[in-house]
N, C-alpha and C positions, 0 to 999 in steps of 0.2 A: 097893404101889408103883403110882403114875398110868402109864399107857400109852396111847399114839397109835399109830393105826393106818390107813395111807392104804390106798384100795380102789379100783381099777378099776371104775369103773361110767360108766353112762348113763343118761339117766334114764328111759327103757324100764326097766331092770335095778335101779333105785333101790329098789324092796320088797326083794326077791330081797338086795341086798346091807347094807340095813338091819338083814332079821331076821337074816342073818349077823353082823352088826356086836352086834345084841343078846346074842345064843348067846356070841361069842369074849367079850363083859367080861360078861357072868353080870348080865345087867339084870335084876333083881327087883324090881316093881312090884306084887306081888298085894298086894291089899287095900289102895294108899295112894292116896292123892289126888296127879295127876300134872299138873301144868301145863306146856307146851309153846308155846315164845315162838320163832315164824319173825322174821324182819329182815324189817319191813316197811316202807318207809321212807316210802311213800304210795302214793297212785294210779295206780301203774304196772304194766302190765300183764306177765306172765311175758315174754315173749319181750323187753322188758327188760334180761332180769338184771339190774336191781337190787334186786329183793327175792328172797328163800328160793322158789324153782321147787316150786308147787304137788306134784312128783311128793314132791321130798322129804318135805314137812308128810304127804302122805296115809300114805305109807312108814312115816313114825315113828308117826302115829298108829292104824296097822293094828299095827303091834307091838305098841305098848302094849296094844290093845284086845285082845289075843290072851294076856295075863297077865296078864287079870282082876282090874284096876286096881278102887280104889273107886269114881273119877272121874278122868274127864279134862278140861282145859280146854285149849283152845288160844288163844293171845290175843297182842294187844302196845297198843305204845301211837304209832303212828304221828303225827308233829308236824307235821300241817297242815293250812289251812282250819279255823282258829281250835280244832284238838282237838275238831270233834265230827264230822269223818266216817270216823269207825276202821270200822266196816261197810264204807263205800263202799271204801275202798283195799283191805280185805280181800274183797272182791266182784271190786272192777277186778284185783286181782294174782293171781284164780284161784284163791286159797287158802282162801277161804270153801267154796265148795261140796266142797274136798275133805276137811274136818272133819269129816263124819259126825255133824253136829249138836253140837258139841264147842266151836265159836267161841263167845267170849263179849267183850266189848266193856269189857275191863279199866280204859278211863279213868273210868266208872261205879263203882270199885271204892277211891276213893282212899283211903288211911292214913297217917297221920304218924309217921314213923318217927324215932329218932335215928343217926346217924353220926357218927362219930369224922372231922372234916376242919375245917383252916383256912379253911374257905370258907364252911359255915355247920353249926347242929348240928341240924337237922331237916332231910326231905323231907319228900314226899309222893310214896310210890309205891304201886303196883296191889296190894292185901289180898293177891290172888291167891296171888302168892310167898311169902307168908308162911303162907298158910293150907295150902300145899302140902307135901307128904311128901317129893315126888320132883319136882327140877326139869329140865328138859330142853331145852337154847337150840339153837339153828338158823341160826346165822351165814351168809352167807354171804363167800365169797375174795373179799374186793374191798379196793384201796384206797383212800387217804384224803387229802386234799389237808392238812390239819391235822393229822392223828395219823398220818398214814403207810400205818396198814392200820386196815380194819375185818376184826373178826373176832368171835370168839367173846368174849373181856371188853367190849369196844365195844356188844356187843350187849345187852347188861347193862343199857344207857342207858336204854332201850323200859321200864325198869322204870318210868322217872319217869310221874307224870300232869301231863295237861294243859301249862302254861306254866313246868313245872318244866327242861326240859332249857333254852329263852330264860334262864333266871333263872340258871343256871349258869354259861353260858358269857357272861352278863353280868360274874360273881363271877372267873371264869377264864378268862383274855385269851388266854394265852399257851400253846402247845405243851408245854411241859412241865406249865403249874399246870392246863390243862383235863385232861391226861394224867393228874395230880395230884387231879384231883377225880373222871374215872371212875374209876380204882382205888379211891377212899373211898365210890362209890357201889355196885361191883361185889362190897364184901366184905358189904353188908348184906343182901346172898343170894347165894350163889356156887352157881353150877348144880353139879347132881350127872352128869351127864352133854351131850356135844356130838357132835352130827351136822354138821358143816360142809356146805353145797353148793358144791362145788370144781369141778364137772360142768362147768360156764362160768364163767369167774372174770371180775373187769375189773384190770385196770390201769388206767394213766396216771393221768388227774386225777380217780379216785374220789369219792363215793362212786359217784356215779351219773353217770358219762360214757355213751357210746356206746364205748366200746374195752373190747370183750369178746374173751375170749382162754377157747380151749378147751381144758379142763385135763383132763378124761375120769376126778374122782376124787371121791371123799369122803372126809372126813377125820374119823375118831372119835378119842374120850377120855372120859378122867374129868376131864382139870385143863384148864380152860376156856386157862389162860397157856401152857401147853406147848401145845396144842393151836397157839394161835397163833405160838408159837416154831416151830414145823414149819411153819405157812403160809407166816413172814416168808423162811424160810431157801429154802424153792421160790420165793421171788420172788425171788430172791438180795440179799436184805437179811439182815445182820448184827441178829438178835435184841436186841445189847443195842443198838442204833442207835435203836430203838420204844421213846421213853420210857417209854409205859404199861409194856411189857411190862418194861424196866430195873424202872419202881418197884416194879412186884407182886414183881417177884425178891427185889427187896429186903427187902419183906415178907415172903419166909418163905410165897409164896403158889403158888409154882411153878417151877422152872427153866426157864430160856432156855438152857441146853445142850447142843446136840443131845448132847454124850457123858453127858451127865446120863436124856437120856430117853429108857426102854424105846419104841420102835419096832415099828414090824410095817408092812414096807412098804419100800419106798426111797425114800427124804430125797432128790428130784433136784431140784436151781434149774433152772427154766423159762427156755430157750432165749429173752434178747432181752427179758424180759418187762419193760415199761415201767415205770417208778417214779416217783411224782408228782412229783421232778425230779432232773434227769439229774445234776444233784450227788451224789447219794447213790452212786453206783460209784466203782469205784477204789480203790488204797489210802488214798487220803488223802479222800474222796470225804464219810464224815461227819465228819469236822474241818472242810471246807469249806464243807458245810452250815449246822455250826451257828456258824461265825463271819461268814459272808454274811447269816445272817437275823439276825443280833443288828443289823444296820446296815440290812436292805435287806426287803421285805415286796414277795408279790405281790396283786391286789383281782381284784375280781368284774367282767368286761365284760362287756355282754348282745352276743349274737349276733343281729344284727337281723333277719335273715330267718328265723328259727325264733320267736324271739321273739311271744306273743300279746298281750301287755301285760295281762295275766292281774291282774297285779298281788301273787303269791304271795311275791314276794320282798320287795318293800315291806313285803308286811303281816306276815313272821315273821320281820325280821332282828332278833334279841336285842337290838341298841343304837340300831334307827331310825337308821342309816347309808344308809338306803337308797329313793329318791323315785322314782317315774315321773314322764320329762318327754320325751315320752311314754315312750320306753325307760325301763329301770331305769337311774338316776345313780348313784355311790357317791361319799358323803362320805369323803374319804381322810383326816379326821380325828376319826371316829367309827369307821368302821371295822375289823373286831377280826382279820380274816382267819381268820373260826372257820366258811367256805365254807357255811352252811346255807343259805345263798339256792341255790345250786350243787345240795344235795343235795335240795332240794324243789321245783327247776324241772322243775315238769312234763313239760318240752320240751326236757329238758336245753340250753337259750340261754341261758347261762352261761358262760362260760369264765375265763380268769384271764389279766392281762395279761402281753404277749410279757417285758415287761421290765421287772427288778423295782426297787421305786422306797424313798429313802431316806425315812422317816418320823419326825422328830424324836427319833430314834437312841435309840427303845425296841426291847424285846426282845420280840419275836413268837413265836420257838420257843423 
């Protein structure tokens, strides 16, 4: 039976309560080849918090190194500045130097795989996972202006290479069918093990806002979907309210019940903790969501005084919805509200507009 297990820690204390975390689920690694994928989401530097906090990656991979793995890799595949500075974002986020020689640069790595999804029937993701024995993801508590929360299935994405994640959510517009295509991407390797860093989590408009919130936890498993059903449920969101997580349920891939799942720890909703929109509480709170955005969609505004005119957002929005003049414009009818210009501004100068607007009364989520 899968089990979650939330721990008190900081990230001083992050070794210390990782090889705890190993010992309580009996993590056997000796002799297999182990690959270990942090959330890196680009060139951001730890204090951040948007990518996996360097104390965690060294934690797990002092564990592993300590039950005489065959090999280890650590790696991801960060989506920006055209997919070729995965070094540099793993440099700038801290996490490089504390691999112990173990980083390896997985968009160099790519393979054509098949998947079972209405969207298409090949990828291309990192060898890595597959050439692996023992996988190990590294999420971190944040959430998602699109999907709700990022978590440990979400993290699963990092598998794609190169211009494979643009190309998806080209295929999948909308909240439920993008939600619809990471689950068909997430079962073509489903991790064997999850370390969450919960130590600082974000809130509000995820992935990568500035509204960090300190949570003082980590959160382990074996089943990547419960693991997030225990995140969603500390944000005080309603598990089956996460598409993703409804569809995987669906699938026979994990439960979203908290009375369904073995525990170790207390399951407590975070006091006030922001939800990328205030629809989502209440009893009536996702009914209201999901009939407000079949009619109503919010877009990307640059924030002008943070704003460098970098240009980062123009040059990876999946549908070319988006021009410097000199700010970033948004085309409100290319537009897919799948927030990746959001989650790759350097500068987080991004936000979402105050009010949200009808769009030829298609369905967004």
């Amino acid at each position: 039976m899968s089990k979650v297990a939330i721990y008190d820690a900081t990230y001083e204390s992050a070794s210390e309560v990782v090889e705890t975390a190993f010992k309580d689920f009996g993590v056997n690694v000796e002799n297999k080849r182990v690959v270990i994928k942090p959330n890196i989401v680009g060139p951001f530097s730890a204090k951040r918090a948007i990518t996996t906090d360097p104390a965690i990656v060294s934690a797990v991979v002092k564990a592993v190194e300590a039950r005489e793995p065959a090999g280890i890799i650590v790696g991801d595949n960060p989506g920006v500045r055209g997919y070729g500075a995965n070094r540099i974002c793993a440099e700038k986020s801290g996490i490089l130097e504390v691999c112990d020689g173990h980083y390896v640069n997985l968009s160099e790595e790519g393979k054509s795989v098949p998947i079972d999804s209405r969207f298409t029937h090949r990828v291309t993701a990192s060898r890595t996972f597959f050439d692996a024995d023992f996988y190990i993801t590294l999420p971190k508590f944040k959430t998602h202006m699109l999907t709700l929360i990022t978590g440990a299935v979400k993290n699963s994405y990092g598998m794609l290479v190169g211009g494979q994640k643009a190309a998806i959510h080209r295929l999948a517009m909308s909240c439920e069918s993008f939600s619809e295509a990471l689950i068909d991407i997430f079962q073509i390797r489903t991790p064997d093990f999850v370390v969450m860093d919960a130590i600082v989590g974000m809130e509000g408009k995820g992935p990568s806002s500035e509204d960090l919130r300190d949570i003082g936890k980590i959160i382990v498993g074996d089943n990547a979907v419960e693991c997030d059903a225990v995140m969603a449920e500390m944000m005080g969101l309603s598990p089956s309210y996460v598409p993703m997580l409804r569809i995987a349920a669906g699938r026979g891939l994990g439960s979203i019940n908290l009375k369904e799942i073995e525990t170790i720890g207390a399951v407590k909703p975070i006091d006030d903790f922001k939800l990328p929109s205030k629809m989502m509480r209440g009893p009536f709170g996702h009914i209201s969501w999901r009939l407000l955005t079949q009619l109503m969609t919010s877009r990307p505004v640059p924030i002008e005084e943070k704003c460098t005119k970098c240009g980062m957002c123009e040059e990876h929005c999946p549908v070319g919805a988006i021009k410097l003049g000199p700010y970033p414009v948004v085309d409100p009818a290319k537009c897919i509200s799948c927030f990746c210009c959001m989650e790759l501004c350097p500068q987080s100068a991004l936000d979402v507009t105050k009010k949200v607007k009808r769009y030829r009364g298609r369905v967004r989520y």
